[in-house]
N, C-alpha and C positions, 0 to 999 in steps of 0.2 A: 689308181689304187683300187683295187676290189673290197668295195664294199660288203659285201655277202655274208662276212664272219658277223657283222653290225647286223643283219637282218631280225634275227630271231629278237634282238634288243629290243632292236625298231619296232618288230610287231607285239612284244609285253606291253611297255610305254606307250606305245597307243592304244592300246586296251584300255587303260589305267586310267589315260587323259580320257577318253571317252567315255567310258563307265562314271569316270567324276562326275562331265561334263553333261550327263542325261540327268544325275543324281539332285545337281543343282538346279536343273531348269524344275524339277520336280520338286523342289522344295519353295523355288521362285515363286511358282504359278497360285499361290496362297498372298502371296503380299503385293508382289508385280512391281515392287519399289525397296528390295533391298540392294545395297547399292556394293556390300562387301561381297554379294556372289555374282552381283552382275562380273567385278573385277575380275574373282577367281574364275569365271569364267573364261574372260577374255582372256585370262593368262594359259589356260589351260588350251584354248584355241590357236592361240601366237607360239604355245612350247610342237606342240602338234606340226604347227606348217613349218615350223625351224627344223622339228626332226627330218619332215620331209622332203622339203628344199634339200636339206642334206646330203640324204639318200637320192637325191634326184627322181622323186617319184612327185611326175607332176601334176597328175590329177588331181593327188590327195593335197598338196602343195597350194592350188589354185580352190579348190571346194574350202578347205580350212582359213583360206586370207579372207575368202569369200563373209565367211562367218565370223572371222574376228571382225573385220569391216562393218556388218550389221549391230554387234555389240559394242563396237567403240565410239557409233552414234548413239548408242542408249547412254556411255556413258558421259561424253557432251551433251546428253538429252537434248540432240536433234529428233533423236525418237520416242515412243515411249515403251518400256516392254510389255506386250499384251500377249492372252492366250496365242493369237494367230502366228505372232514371231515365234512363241515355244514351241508353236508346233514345230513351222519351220525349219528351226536351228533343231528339232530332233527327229525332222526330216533327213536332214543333210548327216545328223551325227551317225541313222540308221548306215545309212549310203556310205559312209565312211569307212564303218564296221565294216561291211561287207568288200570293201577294198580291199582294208587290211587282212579279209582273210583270202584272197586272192594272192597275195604277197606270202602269208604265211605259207599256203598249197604251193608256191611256185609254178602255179599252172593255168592257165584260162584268162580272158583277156577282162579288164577293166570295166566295171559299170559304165554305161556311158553318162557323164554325171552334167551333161550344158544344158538340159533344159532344167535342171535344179541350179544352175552357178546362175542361171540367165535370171529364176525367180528372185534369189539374191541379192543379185545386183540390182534389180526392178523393187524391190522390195516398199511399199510405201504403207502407214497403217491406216488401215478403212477408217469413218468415221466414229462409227462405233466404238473401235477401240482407244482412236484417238482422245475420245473425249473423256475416260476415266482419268480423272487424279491422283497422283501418289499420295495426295492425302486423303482419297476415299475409294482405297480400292475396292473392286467387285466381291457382294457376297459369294462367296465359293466354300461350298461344303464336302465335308469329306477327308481322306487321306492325308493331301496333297497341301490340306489347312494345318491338321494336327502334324507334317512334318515339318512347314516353314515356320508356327509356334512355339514348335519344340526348342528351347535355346540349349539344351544336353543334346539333343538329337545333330542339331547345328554345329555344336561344337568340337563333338565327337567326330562327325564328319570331315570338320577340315582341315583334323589332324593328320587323315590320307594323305598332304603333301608329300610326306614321306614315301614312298613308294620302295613295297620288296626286293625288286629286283634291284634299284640304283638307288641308295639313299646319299641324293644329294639336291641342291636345292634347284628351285626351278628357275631362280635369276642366275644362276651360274650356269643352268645348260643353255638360259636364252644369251648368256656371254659369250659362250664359248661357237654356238649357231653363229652371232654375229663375225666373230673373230675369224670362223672359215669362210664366209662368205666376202672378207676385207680379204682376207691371202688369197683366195681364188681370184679375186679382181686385180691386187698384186702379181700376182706369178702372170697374165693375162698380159699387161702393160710391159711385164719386164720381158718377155716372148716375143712381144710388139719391138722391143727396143733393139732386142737383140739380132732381130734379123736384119730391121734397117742398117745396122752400125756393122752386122758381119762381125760381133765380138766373141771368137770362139771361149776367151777365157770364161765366159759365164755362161757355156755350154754345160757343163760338170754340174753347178749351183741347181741350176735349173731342172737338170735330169733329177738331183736330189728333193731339191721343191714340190717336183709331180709326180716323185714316188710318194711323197709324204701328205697328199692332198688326192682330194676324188677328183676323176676326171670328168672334165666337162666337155658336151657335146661338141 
């Protein structure tokens, strides 16, 4: 199936997700202990690598699991989140951007992004950061304080769920992400079956299945 009419989608909705997802670490880095944007974060992170899985664009695919991965130990608080991780996570969000606008041009090859997925994965936090508690986070002055106090500023904020282009919700597009990637592994096994068995009658099914699904490598 040609993807390409999905493109331009692909590349609004990741603006969207991304533009959120800086907004929040931006409003984070004032408390470094709220726990409702750590989520919207991660959620904003897991809609991102679902669009891209999708589209089969793996870079962005592997950099974004990358990043949900480090925030869904903050939120087991295996970790804790500190200035160094927002840098981080708005290292990778930069690198991101600049993918997708690779994707938007249609032209020029990929950031090369494994010495940022390798820091990632490696990720540990120094001790310094380790040892602030979320119940005495760091004084920090400035901006970045009067936006994570703001509770109108906060609020107003994260009513952007809604998004321009698609207004609909974001547990429904992470359904529907899951949903192809269960029929892609379907149609895969029934491919598998059918050659063993030499079953022409689900020859036809099949051809219908793979028009209606992206193709995988």
């Amino acid at each position: 199936m040609d993807m390409s009419p999905y493109r331009d989608l692909f590349v609004s909705e990741s603006r969207n997700h991304l533009a959120t997802f800086n907004e929040l670490i931006v409003q984070i880095e004032g408390t470094l202990s709220d726990r409702p944007i750590i989520d919207e974060m991660f959620r904003h992170a897991h809609s991102l690598k679902g669009m891209a899985a999708t589209m089969q664009f793996e870079a962005i695919t592997t950099l974004a699991h990358r990043m949900e991965d480090l925030l869904g130990k903050v939120r087991s608080d295996e970790i804790a989140f500190c200035p160094a991780l927002a840098d981080l996570l708005l290292e990778a969000s930069d690198l991101l951007s600049g993918m997708v606008t690779v994707i938007e041009n249609g032209e020029g090859e990929q950031p090369d992004a494994a010495a940022l997925i390798g820091r990632l994965e490696s990720y540990t936090p120094d001790a310094s950061a380790g040892a602030q508690s979320p119940d005495h986070p760091p004084a920090v002055e400035g901006p970045a304080v009067a936006a994570a106090e703001s509770p109108n500023r906060r609020h107003q904020f994260r009513q952007s769920d809604s998004f321009k282009s698609v207004r609909i919700k974001t547990d429904t597009l992470d359904r529907l992400v899951n949903i192809t990637g269960e029929l892609l592994t379907t149609r895969h096994r029934l491919k598998v079956q059918a050659r063993r068995h030499a079953g022409p009658a689900l020859d036809e099914p099949l051809h219908q299945l793979s028009a209606l699904l992206p193709r995988t490598a």
